[in-house]
N, CA and C atoms as a LAMMPS dump frame, in Angstrom:
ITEM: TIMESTEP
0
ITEM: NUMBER OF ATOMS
474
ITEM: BOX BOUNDS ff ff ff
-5.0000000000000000e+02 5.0000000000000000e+02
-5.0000000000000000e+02 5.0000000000000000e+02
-5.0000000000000000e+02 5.0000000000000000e+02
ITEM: ATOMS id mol type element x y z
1 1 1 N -400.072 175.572 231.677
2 1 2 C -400.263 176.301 230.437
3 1 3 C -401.669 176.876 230.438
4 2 1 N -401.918 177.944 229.943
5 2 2 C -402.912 179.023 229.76
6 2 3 C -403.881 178.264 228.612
7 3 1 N -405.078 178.234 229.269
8 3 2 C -405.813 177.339 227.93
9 3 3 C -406.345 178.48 227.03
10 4 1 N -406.688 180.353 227.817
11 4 2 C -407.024 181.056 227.251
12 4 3 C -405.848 181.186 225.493
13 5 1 N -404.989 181.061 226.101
14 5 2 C -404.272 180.644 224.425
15 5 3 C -404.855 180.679 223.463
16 6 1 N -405.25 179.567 223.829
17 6 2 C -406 178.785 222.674
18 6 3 C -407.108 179.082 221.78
19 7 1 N -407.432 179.886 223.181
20 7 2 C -408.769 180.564 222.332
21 7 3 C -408.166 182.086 221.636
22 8 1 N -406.781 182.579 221.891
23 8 2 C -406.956 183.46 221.239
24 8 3 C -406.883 184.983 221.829
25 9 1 N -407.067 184.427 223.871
26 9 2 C -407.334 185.46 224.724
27 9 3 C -406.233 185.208 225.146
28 10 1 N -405.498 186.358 226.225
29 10 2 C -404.218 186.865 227.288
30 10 3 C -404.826 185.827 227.827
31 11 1 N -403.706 185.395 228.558
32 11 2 C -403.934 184.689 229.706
33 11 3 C -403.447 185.571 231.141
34 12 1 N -404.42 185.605 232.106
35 12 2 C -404.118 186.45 233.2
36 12 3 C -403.127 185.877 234.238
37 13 1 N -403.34 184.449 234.431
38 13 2 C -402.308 184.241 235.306
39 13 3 C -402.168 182.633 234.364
40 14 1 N -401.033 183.053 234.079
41 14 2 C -400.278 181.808 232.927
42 14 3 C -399.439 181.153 234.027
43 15 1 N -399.853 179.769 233.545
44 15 2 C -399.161 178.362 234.653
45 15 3 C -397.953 177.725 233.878
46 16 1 N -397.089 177.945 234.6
47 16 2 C -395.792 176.593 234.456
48 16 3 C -395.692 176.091 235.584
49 17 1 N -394.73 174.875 234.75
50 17 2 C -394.185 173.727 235.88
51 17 3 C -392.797 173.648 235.359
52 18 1 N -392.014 173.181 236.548
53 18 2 C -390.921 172.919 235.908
54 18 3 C -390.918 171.394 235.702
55 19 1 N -390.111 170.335 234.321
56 19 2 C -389.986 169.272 233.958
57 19 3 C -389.708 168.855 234.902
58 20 1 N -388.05 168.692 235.469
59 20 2 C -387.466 167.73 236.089
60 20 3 C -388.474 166.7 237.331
61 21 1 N -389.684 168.255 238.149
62 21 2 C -389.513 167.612 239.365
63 21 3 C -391.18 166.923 238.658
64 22 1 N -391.708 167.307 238.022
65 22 2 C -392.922 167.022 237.056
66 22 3 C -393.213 165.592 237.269
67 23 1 N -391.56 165.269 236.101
68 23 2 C -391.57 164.215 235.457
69 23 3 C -391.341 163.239 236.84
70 24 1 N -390.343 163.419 237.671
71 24 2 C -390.277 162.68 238.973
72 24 3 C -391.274 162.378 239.477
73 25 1 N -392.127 163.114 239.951
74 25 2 C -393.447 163.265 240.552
75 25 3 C -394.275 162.117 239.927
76 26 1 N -394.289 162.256 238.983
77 26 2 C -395.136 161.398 237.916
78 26 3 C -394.625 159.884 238.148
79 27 1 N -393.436 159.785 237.655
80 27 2 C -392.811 158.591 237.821
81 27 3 C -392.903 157.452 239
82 28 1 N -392.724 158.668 240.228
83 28 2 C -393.477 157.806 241.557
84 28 3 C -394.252 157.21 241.291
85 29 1 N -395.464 158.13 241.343
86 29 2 C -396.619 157.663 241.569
87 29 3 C -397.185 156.923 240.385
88 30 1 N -396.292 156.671 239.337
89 30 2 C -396.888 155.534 238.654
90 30 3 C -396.309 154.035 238.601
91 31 1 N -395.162 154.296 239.111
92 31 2 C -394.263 152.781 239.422
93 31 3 C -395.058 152.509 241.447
94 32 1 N -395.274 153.407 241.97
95 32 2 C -396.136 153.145 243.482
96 32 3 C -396.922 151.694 242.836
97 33 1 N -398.263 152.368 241.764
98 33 2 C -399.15 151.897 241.454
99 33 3 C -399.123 150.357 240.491
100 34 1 N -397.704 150.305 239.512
101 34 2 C -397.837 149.836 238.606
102 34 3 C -396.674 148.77 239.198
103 35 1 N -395.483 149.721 239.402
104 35 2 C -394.193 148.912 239.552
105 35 3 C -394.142 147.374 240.059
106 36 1 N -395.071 146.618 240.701
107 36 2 C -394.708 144.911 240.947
108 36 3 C -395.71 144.455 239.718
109 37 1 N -396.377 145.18 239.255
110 37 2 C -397.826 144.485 238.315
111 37 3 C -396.838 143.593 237.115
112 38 1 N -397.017 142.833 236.482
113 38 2 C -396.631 142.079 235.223
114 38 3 C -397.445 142.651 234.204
115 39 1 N -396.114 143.268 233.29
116 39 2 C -396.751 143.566 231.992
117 39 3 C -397.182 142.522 231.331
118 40 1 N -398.566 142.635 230.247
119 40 2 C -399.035 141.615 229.622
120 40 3 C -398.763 142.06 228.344
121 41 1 N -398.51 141.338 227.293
122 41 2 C -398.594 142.38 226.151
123 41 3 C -400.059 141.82 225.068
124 42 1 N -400.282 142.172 224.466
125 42 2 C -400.998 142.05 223.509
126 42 3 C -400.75 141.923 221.906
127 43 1 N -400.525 140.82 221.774
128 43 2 C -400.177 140.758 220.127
129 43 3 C -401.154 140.678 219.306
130 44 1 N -401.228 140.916 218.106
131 44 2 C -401.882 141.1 217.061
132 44 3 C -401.385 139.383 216.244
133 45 1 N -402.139 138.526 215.846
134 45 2 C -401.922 137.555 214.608
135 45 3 C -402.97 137.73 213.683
136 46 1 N -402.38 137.182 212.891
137 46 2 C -403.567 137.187 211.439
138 46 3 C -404.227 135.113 212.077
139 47 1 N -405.042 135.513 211.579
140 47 2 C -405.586 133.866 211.621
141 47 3 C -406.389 134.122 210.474
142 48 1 N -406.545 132.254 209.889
143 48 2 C -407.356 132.203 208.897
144 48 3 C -408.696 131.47 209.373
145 49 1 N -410.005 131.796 208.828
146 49 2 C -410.945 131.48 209.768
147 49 3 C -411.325 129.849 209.732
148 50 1 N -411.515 129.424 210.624
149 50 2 C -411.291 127.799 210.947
150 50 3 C -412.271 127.325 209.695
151 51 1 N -412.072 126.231 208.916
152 51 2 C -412.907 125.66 207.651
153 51 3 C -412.575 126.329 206.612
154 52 1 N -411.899 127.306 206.267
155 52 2 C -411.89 128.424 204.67
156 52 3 C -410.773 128.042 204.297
157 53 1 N -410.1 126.898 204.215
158 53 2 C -408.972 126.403 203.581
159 53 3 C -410.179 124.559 203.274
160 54 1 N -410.767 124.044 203.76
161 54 2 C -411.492 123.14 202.99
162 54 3 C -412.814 123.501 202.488
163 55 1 N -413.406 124.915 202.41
164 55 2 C -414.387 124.946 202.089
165 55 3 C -413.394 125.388 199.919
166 56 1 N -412.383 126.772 200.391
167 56 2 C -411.704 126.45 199.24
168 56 3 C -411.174 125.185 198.474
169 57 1 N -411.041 124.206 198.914
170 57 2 C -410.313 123.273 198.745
171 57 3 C -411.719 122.39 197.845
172 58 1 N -412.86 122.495 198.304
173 58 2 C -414.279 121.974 197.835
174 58 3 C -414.869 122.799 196.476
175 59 1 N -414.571 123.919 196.596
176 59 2 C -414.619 124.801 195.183
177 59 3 C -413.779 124.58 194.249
178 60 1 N -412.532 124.087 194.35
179 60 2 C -411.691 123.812 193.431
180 60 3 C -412.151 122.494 192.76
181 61 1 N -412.462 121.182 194.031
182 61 2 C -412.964 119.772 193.235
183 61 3 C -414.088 119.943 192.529
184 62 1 N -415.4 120.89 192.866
185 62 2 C -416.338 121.52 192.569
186 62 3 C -415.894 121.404 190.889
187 63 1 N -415.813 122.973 190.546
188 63 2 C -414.985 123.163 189.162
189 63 3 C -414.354 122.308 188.861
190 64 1 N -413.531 121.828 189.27
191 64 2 C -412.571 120.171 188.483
192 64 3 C -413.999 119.197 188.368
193 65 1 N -414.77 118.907 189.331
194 65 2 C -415.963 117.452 188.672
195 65 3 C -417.162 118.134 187.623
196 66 1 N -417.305 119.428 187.197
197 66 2 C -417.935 120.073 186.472
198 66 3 C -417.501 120.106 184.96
199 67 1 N -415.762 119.897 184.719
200 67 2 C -415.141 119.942 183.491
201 67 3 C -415.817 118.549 182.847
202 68 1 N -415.942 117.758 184.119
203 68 2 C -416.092 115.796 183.57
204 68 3 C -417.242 115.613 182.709
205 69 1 N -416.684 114.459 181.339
206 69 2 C -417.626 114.319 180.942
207 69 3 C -418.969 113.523 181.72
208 70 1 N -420.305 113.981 181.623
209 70 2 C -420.896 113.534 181.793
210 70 3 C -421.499 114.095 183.406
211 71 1 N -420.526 115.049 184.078
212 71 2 C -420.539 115.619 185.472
213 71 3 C -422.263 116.321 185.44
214 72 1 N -423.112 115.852 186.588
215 72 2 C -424.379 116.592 187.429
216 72 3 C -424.125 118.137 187.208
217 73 1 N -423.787 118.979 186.35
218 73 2 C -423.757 120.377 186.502
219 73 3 C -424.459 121.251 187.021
220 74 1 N -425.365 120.574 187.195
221 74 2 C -427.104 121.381 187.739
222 74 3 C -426.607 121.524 189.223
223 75 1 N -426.39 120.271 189.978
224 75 2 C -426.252 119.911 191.383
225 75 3 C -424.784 120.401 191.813
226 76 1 N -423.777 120.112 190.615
227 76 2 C -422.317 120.53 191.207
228 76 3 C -422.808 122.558 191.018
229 77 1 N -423.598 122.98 190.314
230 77 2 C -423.999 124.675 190.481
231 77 3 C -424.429 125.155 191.295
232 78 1 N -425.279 124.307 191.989
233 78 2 C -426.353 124.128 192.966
234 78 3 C -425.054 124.116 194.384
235 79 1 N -424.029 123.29 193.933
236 79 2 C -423.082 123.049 195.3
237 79 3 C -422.514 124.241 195.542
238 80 1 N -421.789 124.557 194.032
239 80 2 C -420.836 125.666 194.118
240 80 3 C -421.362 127.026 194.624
241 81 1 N -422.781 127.267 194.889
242 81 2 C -423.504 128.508 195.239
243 81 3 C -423.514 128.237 196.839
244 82 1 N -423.672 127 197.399
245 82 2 C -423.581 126.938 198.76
246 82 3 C -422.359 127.206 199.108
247 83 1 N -421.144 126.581 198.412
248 83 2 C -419.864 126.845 198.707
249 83 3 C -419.493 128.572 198.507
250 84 1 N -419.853 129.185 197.942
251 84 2 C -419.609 130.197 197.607
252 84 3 C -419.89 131.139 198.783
253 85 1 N -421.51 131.227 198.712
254 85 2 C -421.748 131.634 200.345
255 85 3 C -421.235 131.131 201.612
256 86 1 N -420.759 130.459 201.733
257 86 2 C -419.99 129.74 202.764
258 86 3 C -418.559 130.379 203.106
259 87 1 N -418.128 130.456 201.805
260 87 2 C -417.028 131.308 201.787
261 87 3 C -416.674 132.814 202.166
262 88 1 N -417.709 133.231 201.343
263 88 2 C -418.332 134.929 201.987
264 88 3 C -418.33 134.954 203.227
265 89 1 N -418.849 133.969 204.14
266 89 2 C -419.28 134.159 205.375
267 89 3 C -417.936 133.846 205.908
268 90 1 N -417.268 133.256 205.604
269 90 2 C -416.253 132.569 206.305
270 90 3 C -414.58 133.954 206.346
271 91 1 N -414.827 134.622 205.388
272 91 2 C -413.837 135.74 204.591
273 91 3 C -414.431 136.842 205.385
274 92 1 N -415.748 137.017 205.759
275 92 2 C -416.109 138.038 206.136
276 92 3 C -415.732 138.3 207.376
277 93 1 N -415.463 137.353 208.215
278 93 2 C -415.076 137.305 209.971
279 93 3 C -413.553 137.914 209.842
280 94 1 N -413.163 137.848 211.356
281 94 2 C -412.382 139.034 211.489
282 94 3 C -411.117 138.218 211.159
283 95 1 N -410.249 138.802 210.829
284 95 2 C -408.81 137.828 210.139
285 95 3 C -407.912 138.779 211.516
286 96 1 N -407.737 139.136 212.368
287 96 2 C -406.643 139.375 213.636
288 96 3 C -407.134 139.241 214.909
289 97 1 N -406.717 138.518 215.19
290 97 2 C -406.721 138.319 216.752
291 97 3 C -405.852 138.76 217.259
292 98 1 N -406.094 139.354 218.633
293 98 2 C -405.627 139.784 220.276
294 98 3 C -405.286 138.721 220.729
295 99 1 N -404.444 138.577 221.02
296 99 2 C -403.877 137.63 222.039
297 99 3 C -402.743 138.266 223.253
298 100 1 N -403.403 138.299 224.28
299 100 2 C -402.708 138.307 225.506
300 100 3 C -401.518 137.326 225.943
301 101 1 N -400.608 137.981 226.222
302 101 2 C -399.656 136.959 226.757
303 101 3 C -398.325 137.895 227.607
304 102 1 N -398.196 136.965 228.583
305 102 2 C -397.249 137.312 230.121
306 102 3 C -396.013 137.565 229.422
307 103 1 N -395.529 138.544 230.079
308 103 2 C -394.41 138.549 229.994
309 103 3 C -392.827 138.461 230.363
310 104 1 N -393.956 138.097 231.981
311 104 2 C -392.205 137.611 232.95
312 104 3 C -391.711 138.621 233.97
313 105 1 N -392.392 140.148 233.342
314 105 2 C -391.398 141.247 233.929
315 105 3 C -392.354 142.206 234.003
316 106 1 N -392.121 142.901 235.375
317 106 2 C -393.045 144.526 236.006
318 106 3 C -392.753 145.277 235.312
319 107 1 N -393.899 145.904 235.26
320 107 2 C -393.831 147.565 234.602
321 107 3 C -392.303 148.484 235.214
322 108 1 N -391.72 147.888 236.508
323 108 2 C -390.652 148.488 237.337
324 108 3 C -389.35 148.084 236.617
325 109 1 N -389.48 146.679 236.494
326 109 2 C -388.209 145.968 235.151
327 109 3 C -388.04 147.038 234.257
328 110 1 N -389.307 146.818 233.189
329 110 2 C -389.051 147.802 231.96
330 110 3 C -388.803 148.857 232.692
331 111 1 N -389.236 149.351 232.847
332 111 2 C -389.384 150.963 233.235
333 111 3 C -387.738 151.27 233.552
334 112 1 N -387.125 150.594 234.122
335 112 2 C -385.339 150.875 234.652
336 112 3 C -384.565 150.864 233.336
337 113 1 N -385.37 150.056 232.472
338 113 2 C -383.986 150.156 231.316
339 113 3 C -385.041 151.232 229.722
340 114 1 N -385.911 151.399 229.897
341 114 2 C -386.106 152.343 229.037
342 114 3 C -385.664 153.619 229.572
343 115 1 N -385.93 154.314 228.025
344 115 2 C -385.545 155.483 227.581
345 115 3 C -386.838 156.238 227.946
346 116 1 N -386.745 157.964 228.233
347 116 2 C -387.577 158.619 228.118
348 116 3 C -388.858 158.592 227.031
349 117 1 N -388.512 158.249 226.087
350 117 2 C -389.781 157.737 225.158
351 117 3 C -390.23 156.726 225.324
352 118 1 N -389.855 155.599 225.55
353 118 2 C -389.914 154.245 226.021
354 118 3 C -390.922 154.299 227.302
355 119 1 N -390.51 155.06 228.32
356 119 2 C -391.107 155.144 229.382
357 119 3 C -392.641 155.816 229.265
358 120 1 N -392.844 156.911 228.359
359 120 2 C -394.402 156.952 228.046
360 120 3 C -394.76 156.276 227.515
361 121 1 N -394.48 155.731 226.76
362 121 2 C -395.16 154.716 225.991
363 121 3 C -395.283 153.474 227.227
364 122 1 N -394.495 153.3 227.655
365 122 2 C -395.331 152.494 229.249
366 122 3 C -396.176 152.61 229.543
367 123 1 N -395.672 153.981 230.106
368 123 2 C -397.695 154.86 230.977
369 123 3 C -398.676 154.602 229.878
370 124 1 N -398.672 155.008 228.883
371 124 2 C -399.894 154.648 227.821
372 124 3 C -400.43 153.723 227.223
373 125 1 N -399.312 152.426 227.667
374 125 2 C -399.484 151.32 227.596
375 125 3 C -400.576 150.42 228.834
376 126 1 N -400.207 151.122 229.737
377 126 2 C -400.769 150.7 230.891
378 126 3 C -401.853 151.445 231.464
379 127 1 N -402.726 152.521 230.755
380 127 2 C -403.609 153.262 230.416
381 127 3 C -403.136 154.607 231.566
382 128 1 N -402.119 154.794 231.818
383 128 2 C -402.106 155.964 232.583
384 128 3 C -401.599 157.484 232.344
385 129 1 N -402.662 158.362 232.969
386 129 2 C -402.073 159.579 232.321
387 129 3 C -401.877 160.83 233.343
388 130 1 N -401.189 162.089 233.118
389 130 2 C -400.648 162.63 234.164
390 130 3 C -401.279 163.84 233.6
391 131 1 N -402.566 164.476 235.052
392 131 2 C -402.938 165.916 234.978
393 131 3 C -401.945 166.566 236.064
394 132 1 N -401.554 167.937 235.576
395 132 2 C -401.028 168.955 236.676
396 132 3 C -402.047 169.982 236.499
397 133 1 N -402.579 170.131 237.776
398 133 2 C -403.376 171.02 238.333
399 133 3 C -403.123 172.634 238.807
400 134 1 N -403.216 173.552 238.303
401 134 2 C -402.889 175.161 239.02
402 134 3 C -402.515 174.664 239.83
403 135 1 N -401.191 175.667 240.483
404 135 2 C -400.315 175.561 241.38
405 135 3 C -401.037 176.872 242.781
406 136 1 N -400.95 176.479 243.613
407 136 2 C -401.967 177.147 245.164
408 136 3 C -400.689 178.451 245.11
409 137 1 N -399.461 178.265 244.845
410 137 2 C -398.719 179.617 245.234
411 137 3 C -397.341 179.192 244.466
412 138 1 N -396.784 180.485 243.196
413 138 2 C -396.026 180.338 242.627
414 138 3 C -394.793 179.862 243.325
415 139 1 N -393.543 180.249 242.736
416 139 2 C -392.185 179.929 243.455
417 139 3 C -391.54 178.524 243.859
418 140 1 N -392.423 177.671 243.59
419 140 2 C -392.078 176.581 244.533
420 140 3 C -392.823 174.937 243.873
421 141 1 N -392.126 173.844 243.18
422 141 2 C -393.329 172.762 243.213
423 141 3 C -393.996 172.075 244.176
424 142 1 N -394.747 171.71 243.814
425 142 2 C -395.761 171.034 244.798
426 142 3 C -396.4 170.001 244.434
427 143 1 N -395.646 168.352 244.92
428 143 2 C -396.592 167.511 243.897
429 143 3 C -397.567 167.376 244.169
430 144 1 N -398.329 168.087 245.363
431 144 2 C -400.11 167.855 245.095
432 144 3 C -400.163 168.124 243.657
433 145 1 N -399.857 169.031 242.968
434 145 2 C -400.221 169.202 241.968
435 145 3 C -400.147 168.229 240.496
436 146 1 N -400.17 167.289 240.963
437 146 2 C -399.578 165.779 240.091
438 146 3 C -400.155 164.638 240.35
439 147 1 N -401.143 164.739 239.241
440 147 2 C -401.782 163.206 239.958
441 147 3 C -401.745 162.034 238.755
442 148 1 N -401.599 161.282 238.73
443 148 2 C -401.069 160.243 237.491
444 148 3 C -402.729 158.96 237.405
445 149 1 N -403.414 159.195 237.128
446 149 2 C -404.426 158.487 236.707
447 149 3 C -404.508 157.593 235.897
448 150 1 N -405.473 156.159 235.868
449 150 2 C -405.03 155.458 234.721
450 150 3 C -406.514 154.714 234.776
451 151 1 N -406.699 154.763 233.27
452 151 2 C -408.072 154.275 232.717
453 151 3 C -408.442 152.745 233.29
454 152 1 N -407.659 151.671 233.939
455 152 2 C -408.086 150.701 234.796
456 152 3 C -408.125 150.571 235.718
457 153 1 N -408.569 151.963 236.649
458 153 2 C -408.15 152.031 237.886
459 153 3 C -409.016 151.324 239.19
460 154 1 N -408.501 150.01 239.541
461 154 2 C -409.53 149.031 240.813
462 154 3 C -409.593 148.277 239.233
463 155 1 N -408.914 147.421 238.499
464 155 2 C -409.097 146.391 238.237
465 155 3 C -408.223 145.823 238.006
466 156 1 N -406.972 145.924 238.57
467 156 2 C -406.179 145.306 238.732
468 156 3 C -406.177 143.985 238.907
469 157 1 N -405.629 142.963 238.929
470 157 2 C -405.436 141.652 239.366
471 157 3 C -404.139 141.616 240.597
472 158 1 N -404.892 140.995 241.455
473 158 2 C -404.016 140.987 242.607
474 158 3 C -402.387 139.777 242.572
């Protein structure tokens, strides 16, 4: 595709590709690279931050020994301000965690039983992406012109 487009200008010599052999091309060379690797996935959990269920739990007895007759109010005020900040700090940390975890099966597994959407979302899953480069002489594909790149490339785990 003609990037002059974009700007607005003719394009003098406007580039296509055709899909079919594109998408093939691509596909190789990213199951070459990917196909025995084990997908990992990455889940998202909420966690609650370790202590902020007894530091709450201390604000509540807090206020309950403050109603009592005769209760230190000075010192239980004095508590409830430490507890308070404690809490802030504790609310303020991050509530989702990443968690990595195996999944049993190659990028080559999935990859056989997804769908065309399914299947990019692979590649992009697995940080890889596909430039096609001007073609050296119309008429004809050429997968030099196809190179499938991917943002972890040499850090693989063997």
């Amino acid at each position: 595709m003609c990037q002059s487009r974009n700007r607005g200008r003719e394009c003098e010599k406007p580039q296509t590709v055709t899909a079919n052999p594109l998408e093939a091309e691509a596909e190789r060379q990213f199951l070459d690279t990917w196909g025995d690797v084990e997908v990992i996935e990455t889940i998202s959990e909420e966690v609650v931050p370790e202590g902020l269920d007894n530091v709450l739990d201390a604000i509540a007895q807090t206020l309950e020994s403050m109603g009592r007759p005769g209760a230190d109010v000075m010192g239980l005020a004095a508590r409830m301000v430490t507890l308070g900040e404690e809490r802030d700090r504790l609310t303020a940390l991050p509530t989702i965690s990443a968690v990595q975890r195996r999944t049993g099966e190659t990028y080559g597994e999935v990859w056989a039983r997804g769908s065309v959407a399914e299947r990019r979302k692979i590649m992009l899953g697995a940080g890889a992406f596909v430039t096609v480069y001007p073609a050296a002489a119309r008429g004809h594909f050429d997968p030099e012109r196809v190179v499938v790149s991917d943002e972890l490339a040499g850090q693989l785990d063997d």
